[in-house]
C-alpha positions in Angstrom: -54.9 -8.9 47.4 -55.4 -11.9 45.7 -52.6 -14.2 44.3 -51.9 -15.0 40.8 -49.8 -18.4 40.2 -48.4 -19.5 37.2 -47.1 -22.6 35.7 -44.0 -23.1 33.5 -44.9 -26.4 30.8 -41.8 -27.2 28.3 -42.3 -28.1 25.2 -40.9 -28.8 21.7 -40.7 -28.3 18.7 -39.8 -30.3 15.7 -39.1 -29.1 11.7 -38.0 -30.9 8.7 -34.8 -30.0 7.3 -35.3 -27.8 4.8 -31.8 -28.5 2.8 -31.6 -31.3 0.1 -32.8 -34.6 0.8 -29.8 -35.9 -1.0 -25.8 -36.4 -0.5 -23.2 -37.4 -2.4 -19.4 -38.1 -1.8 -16.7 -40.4 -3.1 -13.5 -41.9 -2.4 -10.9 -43.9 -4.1 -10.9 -47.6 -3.2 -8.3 -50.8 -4.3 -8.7 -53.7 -5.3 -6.3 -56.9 -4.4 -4.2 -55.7 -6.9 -3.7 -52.8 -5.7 -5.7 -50.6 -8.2 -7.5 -48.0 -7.5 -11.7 -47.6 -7.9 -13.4 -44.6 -7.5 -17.0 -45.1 -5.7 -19.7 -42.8 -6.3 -22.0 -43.2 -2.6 -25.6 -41.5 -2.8 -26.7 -40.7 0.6 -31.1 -40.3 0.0 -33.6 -39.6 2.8 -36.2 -41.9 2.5 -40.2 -40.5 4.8 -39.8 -42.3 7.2 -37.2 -40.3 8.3 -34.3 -42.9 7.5 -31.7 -42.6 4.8 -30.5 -45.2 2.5 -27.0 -45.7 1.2 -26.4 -46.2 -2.7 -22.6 -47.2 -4.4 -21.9 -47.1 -8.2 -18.7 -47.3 -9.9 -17.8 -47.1 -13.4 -18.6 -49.9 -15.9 -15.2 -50.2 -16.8 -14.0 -50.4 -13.3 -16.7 -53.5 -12.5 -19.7 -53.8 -11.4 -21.5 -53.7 -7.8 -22.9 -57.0 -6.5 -24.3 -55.4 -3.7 -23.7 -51.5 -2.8 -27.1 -50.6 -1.0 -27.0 -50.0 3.2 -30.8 -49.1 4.2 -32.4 -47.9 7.3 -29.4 -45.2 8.6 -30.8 -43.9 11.6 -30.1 -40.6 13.6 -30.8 -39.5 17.2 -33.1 -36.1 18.3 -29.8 -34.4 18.2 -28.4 -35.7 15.1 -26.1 -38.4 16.5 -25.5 -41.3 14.7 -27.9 -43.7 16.3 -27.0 -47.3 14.2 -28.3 -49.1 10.9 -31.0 -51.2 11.0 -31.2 -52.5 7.9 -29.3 -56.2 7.1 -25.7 -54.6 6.2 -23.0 -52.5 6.5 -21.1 -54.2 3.7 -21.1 -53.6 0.3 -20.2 -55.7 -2.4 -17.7 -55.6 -5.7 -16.8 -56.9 -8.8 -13.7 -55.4 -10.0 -12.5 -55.8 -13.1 -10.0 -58.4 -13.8 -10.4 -59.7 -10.3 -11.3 -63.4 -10.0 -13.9 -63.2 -6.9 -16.1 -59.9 -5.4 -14.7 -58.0 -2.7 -16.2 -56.8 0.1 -16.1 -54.0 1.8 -17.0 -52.6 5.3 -18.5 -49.3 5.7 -17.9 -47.2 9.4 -20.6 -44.5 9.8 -19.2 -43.8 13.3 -20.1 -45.0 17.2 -23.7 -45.0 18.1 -24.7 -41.8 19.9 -21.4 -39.9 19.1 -20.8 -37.5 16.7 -17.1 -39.0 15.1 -19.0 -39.9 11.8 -22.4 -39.4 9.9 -24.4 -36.7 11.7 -27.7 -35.1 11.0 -27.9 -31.0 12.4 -29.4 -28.0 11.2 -26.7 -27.4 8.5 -25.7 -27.8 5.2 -25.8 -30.7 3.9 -22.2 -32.0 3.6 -21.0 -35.9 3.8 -17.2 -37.0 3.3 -15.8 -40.6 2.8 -12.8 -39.8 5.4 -10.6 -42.4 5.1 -10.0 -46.2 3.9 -7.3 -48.7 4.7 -6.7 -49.9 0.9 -3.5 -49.2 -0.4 -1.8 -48.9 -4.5 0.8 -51.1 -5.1 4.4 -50.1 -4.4 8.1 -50.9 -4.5 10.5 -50.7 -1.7 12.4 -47.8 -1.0 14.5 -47.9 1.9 14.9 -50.3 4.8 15.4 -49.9 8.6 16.4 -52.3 11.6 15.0 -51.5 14.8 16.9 -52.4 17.8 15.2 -56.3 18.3 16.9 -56.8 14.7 14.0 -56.8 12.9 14.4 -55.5 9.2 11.7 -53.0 8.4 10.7 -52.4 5.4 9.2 -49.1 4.2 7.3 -49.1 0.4 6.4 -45.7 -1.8 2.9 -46.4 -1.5 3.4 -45.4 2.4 3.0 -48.7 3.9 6.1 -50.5 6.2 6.2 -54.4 6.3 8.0 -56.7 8.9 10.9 -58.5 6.5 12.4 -60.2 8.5 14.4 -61.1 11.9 18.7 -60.6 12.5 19.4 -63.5 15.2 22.0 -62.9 17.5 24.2 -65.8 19.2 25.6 -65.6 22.6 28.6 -67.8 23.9 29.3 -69.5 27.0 32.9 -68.4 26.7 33.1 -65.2 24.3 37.1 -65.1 24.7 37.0 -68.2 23.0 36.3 -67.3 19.8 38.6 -68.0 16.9 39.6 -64.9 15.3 39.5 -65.0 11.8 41.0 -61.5 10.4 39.4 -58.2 10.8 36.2 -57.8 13.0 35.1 -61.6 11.8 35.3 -64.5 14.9 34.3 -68.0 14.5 33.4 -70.8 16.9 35.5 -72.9 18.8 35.9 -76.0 21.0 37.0 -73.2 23.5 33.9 -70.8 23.0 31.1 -73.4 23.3 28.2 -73.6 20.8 26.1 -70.5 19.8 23.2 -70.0 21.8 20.8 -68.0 19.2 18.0 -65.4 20.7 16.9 -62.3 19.9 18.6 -59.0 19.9 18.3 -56.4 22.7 16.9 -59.2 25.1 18.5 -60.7 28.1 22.0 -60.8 27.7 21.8 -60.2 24.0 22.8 -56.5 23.0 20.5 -54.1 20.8 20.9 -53.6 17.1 21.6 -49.9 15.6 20.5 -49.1 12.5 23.0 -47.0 10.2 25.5 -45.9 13.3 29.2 -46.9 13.4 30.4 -48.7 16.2 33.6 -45.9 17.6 37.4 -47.3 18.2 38.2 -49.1 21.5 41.7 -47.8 21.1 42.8 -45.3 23.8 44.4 -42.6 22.0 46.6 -41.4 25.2 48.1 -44.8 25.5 48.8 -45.3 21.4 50.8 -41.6 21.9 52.9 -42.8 24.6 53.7 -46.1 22.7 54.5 -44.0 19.2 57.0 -41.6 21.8 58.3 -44.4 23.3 59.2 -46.2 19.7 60.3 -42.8 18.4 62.8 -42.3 21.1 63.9 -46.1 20.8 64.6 -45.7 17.1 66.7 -42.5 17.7 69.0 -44.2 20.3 69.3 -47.0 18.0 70.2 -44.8 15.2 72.8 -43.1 17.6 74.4 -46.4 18.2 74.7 -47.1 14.4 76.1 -43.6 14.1 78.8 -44.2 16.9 79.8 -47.8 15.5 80.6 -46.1 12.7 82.8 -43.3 13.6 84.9 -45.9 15.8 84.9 -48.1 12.4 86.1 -45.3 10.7 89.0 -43.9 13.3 90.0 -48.1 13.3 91.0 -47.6 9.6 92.6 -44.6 10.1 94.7 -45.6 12.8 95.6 -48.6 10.6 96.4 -46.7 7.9 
């Protein structure tokens, strides 16, 4: 019988997207002052298969110096693959601002799929996130255990304020008390040796806690029973003196 042989061949196929050859998003951006822009970015397929970038924003917002990023590129399987054109960076002129600002645009890591992507779907493009920020006024504060003083604004941001310093003493039983929980140096204590809190011999700082009584509440009982019973025998004395006192005058009587 004779033998039939066949050969398997792979092959491909490639189709234009049929969805729009346009996408649009925005998102909110600040200037130094802290006020905020919206962009308008116009994502457009150009034939050759790249797409090209375009950023407007209101007239009475600025104007943009520079808002064009060409020659976005994608991968077979729709992965970002980089931008060849000259930039990534677009420029502004905000209103009321003395110089353009510039921003940086992230369309995600080359051959991953964290930002721009181009599959067989709808079209859909969002401007995730930015690290701009409104202006804002402190609302609370917080120190963390090195003593720095954090502070937290109600635009969402926390700042670094500043540093608590903590001095150490050669000779901490030297101290010159000074009335409630307050000590100040002495000749006996040595000079203050300044560092920072919660390293070395240094303790930690705690935010918003009260530091609990050293007293030992068994002992301060005894001592209160002890003075108790001493005032009673004294009073008992007092009270005996004074009935003898008062017989002595009788009997002179």
């Amino acid at each position: 019988m004779p033998k039939t042989t066949w050969t398997a061949h792979s092959f491909s196929v490639e189709t234009e997207g049929a969805g729009p050859d346009t996408a649009t998003t925005s998102i909110e951006v600040f200037d130094p002052a802290g006020v905020g822009h919206v962009l308008t970015m116009k994502y457009e397929r150009q034939t050759d298969g790249t797409w090209t970038l375009t950023t407007t924003m209101p007239p009475a917002d600025g104007t943009v110096v520079s808002g064009t990023v060409s020659e976005i590129r994608f991968a077979f399987d729709g992965s970002f693959l980089g931008v060849t054109g000259p930039t990534t960076q677009i420029t502004l002129q905000f209103a009321g601002q003395p110089a353009p600002q510039t921003i940086d645009l992230k369309f995600g890591v080359a051959g991953g799929f964290d930002g721009v992507t181009q599959v067989g779907d709808d079209t859909n493009v969002q401007a995730k996130s930015q690290d701009g920020y409104a202006a804002g006024n402190l609302a609370t504060l917080s120190v963390d255990a090195k003593g720095t003083i954090v502070g937290f604004f109600t635009n969402g941001i926390s700042r670094n304020l500043e540093h608590i310093g903590v001095a150490d003493f050669a000779n901490p039983e030297g101290l010159s008390r000074e009335g409630d929980t307050a000590f100040s140096q002495s000749a006996n204590s040595g000079v203050p040796q300044l560092g920072e809190a919660d390293n070395g011999v240094t303790g930690a700082m705690r935010s918003g806690v009260l530091e609990a009584s050293n007293v030992d509440i068994a002992s301060e009982f005894v001592n209160l029973i002890q003075a108790q019973r001493g005032f009673q025998a004294n009073a008992r004395v007092i009270t005996t003196t004074d009935a003898l006192l008062a017989e002595l005058v009788n009997i002179v009587r």
